[in-house]
C-alpha positions as CSV (number, residue, x, y, z in Angstrom):
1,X,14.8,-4.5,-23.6
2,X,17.8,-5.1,-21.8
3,X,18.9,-1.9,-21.0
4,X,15.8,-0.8,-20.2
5,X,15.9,-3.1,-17.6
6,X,19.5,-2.0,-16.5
7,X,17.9,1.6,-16.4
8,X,15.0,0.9,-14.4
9,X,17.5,-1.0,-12.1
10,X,19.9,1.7,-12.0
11,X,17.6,4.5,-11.3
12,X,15.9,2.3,-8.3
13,X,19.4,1.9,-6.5
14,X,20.3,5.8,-6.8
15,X,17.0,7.2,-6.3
16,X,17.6,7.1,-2.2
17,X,20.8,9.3,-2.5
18,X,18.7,11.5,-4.9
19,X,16.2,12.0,-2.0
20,X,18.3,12.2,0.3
21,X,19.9,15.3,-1.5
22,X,16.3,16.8,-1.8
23,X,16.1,16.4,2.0
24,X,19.1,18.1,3.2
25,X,18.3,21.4,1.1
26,X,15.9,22.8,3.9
27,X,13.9,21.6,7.0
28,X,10.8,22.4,4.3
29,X,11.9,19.9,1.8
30,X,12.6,17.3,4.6
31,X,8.9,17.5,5.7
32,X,7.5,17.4,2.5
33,X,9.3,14.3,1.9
34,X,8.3,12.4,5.3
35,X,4.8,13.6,4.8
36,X,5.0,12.4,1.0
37,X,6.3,9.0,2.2
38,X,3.7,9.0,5.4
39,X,1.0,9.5,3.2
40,X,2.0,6.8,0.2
41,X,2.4,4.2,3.5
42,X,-0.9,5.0,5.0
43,X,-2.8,4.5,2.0
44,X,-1.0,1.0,0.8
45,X,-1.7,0.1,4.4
46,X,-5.5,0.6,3.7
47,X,-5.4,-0.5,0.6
48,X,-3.8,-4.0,1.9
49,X,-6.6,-4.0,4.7
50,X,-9.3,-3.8,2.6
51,X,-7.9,-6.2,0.4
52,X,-7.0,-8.7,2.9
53,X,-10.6,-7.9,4.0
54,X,-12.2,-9.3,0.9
55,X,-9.9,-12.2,0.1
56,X,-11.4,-13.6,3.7
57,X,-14.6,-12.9,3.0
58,X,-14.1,-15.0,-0.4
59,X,-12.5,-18.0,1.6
60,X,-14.9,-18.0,4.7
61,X,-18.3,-19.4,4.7
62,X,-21.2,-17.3,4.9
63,X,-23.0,-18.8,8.1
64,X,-24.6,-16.1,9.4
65,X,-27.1,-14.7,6.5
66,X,-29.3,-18.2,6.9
67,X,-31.8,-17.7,9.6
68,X,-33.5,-20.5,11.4
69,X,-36.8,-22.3,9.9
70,X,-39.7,-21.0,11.9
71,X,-41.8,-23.8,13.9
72,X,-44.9,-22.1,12.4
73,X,-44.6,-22.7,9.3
């Protein structure tokens, strides 16, 4: 388990130099990899939103589905 661990560790701290090789092969590579990142970003973003979104609507009260009694009645 250990050195699984170390591994995982390892490979996180020289996976920016790995891109960063990827990157410098062409302009092509270099766009695919913004775009790549761009696109992961934008959909954690929404992700987070919507998820913000329903942890306030858990916490909030719920005032405005109760209507007022009617004097008719």
């Amino acid at each position: 388990m250990q050195s699984l661990l170390s591994e995982l560790i390892d490979s996180i701290v020289s996976m920016p130099g790995e891109f960063l090789e990827v990157m410098t092969v062409d302009p092509l590579s270099a766009l695919l990899v913004v775009m790549g990142g761009l696109l992961i970003g934008a959909s954690i973003a929404v992700m987070g939103y919507l998820t913000l979104g329903a942890a306030v609507d858990l916490i909030t009260p719920d005032v405005g589905s109760r209507g007022q009694p009617r004097a008719d009645r």
